[in-house]
C-alpha positions, 0 to 999 in steps of 0.5 A: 219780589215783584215789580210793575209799572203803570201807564205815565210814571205811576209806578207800584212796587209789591214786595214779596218779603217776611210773608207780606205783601208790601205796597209802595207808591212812587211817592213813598219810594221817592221820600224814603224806600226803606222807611216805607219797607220797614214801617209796611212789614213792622220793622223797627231799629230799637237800639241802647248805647251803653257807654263804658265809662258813664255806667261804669257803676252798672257794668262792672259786674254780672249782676248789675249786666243782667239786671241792665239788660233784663230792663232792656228786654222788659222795655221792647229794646232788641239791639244793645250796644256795649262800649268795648273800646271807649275813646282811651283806646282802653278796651273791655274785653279779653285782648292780646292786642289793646290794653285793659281798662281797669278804672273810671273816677272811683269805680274799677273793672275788675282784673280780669273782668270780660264785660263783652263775654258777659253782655253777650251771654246775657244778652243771648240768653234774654234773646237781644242782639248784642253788638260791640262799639269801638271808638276806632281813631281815639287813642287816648283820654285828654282827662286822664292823660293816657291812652295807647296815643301816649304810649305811640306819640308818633301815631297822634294826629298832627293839628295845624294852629296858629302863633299869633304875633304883633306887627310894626309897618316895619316889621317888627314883631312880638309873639303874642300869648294867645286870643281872649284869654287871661293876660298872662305875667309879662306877656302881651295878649289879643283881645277880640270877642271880649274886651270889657275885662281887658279895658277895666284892667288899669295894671296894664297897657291897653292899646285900641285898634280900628279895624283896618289896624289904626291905633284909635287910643292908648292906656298906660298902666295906672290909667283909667279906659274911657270909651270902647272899642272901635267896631271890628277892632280888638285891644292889644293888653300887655304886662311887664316885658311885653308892655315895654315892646308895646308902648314906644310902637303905640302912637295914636294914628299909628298902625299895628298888624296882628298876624298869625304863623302855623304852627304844627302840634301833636294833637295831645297837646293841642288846644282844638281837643279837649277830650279824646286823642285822635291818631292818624287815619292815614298812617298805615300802622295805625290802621292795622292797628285798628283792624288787629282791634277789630279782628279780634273781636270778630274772631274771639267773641259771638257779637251780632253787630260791630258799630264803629264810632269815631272813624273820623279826624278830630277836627279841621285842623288835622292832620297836618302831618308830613306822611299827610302831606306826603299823600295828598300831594301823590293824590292831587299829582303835583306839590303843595306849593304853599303848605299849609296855606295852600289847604287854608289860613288862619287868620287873625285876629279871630281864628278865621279859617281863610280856604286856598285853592286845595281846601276842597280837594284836601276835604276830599282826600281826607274823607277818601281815607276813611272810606277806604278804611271803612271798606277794609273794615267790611272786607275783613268782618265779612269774611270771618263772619258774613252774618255780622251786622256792621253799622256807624255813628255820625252826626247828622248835621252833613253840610256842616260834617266835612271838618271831620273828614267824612262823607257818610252819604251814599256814593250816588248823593252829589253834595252841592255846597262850596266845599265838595269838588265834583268827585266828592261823592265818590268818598261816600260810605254808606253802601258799605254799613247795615245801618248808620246810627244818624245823631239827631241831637236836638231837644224840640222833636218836630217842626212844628214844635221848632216853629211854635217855639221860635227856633229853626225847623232844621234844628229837629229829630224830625228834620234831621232825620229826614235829612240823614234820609235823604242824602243816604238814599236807600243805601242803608237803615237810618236809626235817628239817634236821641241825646236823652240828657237833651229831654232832662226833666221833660218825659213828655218830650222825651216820649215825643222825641222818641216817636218822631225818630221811629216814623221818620226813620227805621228806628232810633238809638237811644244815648245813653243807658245811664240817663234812661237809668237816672230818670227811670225812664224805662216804663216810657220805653215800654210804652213806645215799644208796645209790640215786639218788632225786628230790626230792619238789619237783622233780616237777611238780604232785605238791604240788598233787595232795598237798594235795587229797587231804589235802584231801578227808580232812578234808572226810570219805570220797569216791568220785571218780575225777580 
């Protein structure tokens, strides 16, 4: 590898690396070093998803294996995920140490059926690299009311939500059933976003408050509403008992407090998930669980690749748990003198989430925990096999991610938003993946296409993807990930979407098998892969030498020859 620096900053880099000599500007190396590498020696992430549970029908079988991955290959594909721990904790290999997934909706795995060995030995055999995806931190399945965070309820995150109660000046109050939702028998409801049903209601008692809380009208049962709303205010509606409480204490001109109270829920039973069962990140039992997942399959199987999806906390609201609190009160040195109010609020009537004076330190904390697991993840698959690719999914939307507990950027990228504290960056991961699957989730491909259609450029493959970029700086390859459902219908944006990812990345995952699979998009795929090509991940130290020339660019001009 060879450096050499011009006269007032114009720097050319020349790499010496798969037998050609690569020429980079500064300019280029400034936009992205790694795109530049990979696009000057041909170099391209081609990744397919295939999620367990929605090919079920496909993968159930060895037959319906070969054939899948027979059209991977056929397509230009080089990298194939299979989905070995789907977010049940279920899993679809061989294992002493997780439980078997047997069934999804009318189709069965067989007993004893190893879908790992059988996508390894016809992914090798057909030349494709074949690597495992566990959805780490997910126990449990809200639709099928299982998983390994039933059977350990101790283990489930503890999610912080709020009780919303009724107000007097006095201090009287009545526990209200919830916030926009249907009025429940005999009990009383807030009604925020939609009051028209409420209103029309004439069963009910309907009580009109002004923004600062002052009764502008009331509505007993039997009485028609006129009017609405007033701006900013919300309808109090009850039934039953809780119209009884209600209607004394409502007096036009008088005043009601709607106000909220925490309450803390094992995240099972919570109404913030409606899907996946996340366990704590920061109990220890939990982890060493996950690392017995994952060094399992280390040992037992030949994968090329581990991908970890799901290394996050559901949600803002977690975990809320006293282990939780215990740790973060050592990480920060003192006591949270106000818990949780201190971390945030939620506040009434809307489900505002007011920040206390802890909330970016707590961000912070929590997105330590996960890095810190991240790197014990490393440390244990590196040195059972050192060839092994380590790679993970995330959103790509970073400004708005830090409500799941991760900061997957590099540790030298120094958010400036009103959530970071000024050690944030410390949290960040990416120096400790091969490759990071960034979720570009958006069906207009490029800005220009955004602009055209009225909508905001950011919301793009090309923009998000130039952003993952950015923030990740050189510290890893950057996949642009495509959500194909988003291009139902529509291949010639599918096509588009496709291309945006691969010339504004390293390469591009495609999710998922089962809709290139529904809308035969297979021909499209070999028609965007035309040439064989290699994933950046897959070349033996070129990461290494990525980061120290990104590196020695920031550290200012050089001339050295290596």
């Amino acid at each position: 590898m060879f450096l050499v620096c011009e006269p007032r900053r114009r720097i050319v880099y020349i790499i010496s690396s798969l037998g050609v000599s690569i020429i980079l500007s500064s300019t280029a190396i400034a936009a992205s070093l790694a795109d530049a590498v990979a696009r000057a020696a041909g170099l391209q992430g081609r990744v397919m998803w295939c999620d367990a549970e929605a090919n079920i029908q496909y993968l159930s079988n060895c037959e319906g294996v070969a054939d899948t991955l027979r059209r991977c290959k056929d397509a230009g594909i080089n990298t194939v995920v299979v989905d070995v721990k789907p977010l049940s904790g279920y899993v679809l290999y061989n294992s002493k140490v997780a439980p078997h997934m047997s069934a999804v909706a009318k189709y069965n795995y067989p007993k004893g059926y190893d879908l790992l060995a059988a996508m390894i030995e016809e992914g090798h055999r057909l030349g494709l690299k074949v690597h495992a995806s566990v959805n780490v931190f997910s126990e449990g399945s809200q639709a099928i009311g299982a998983g390994t965070a039933f059977d350990h309820t101790d283990w489930q995150c503890v999610n912080y939500e709020a009780d919303y109660w009724v107000m007097t000046p006095s201090g009287e109050a009545c526990p209200a059933a919830g916030v926009d939702v249907p009025v429940p028998a005999g009990r009383l409801y807030v009604c925020f976003k939609d009051s028209g049903k409420a209103l029309a209601d004439p069963t009910i008692l309907r009580v009109l408050l002004d923004r600062d809380g002052e009764i502008t009208a009331v509505f007993a049962a039997g009485q028609s509403c006129s009017g609405g709303v007033p701006p900013g205010g919300l309808v109090l509606a009850a039934s039953g008992p809780a119209m009884d409480w209600l209607s004394p204490r409502s007096v036009p001109g008088g005043k009601l407090a709607v106000e909220t109270r925490p309450r803390f829920t094992p995240v099972a039973k919570s109404s913030a998930e409606h899907l996946a069962v996340f366990v704590n990140p920061a109990a220890r039992t939990v982890r060493d669980y996950e690392l017995s997942v994952i060094g399992e399959i280390i040992r037992n199987y030949s994968v090329d690749g581990l991908i970890l999806d799901r290394m996050r906390y559901p949600n803002i609201y977690a975990d809320f748990s006293d282990l939780s609190r215990t740790q973060f009160e050592s990480f920060i040195g003192q006591a949270v003198e106000r818990w949780p109010e201190d971390i945030y609020q939620i506040k009434a009537p809307d489900g505002e989430i007011r920040r206390g004076k802890l909330f970016n330190q707590w961000l912070e904390w929590r997105a330590r925990r996960i890095r810190d697991f991240l790197a014990q993840v490393r440390a244990a698959v590196k040195a059972e096999k050192p060839g092994v690719s380590l790679g993970v999914y995330v959103g790509s939307w970073y400004s708005d991610y830090y409500p799941v507990g991760v900061n997957w950027a590099s540790p030298r990228y120094v958010p400036r938003f009103d959530w970071a504290t000024s050690s944030y960056n410390a949290a960040g991961y990416a120096d400790h993946v091969d490759y990071m699957c960034a979720g570009c989730y958006y069906p207009y491909a490029t800005r220009a296409e955004a602009r055209a259609a009225g909508k905001p450029e950011s919301a793009t493959v090309e923009a998000a993807a130039q952003a993952s970029n950015e923030v990740v700086m050189d510290d890893t390859f950057v996949y642009p990930s495509l959500y194909l459902l988003d291009y139902a219908n529509k291949p010639d944006a599918f096509t588009a979407a496709v291309q945006t990812a691969l010339s504004s990345g390293q390469g591009v995952m495609l999710f998922d098998l089962v809709y290139v699979r529904n809308y035969d998009w297979w021909q499209l795929l070999k028609q965007a892969f035309a040439a064989p090509a290699t994933a950046p991940h897959d070349v033996p130290g070129l990461l290494d030498k990525v980061r120290d020339i990104r590196r020695m660019v920031e550290q200012g001009p050089v001339n050295s020859k290596q």
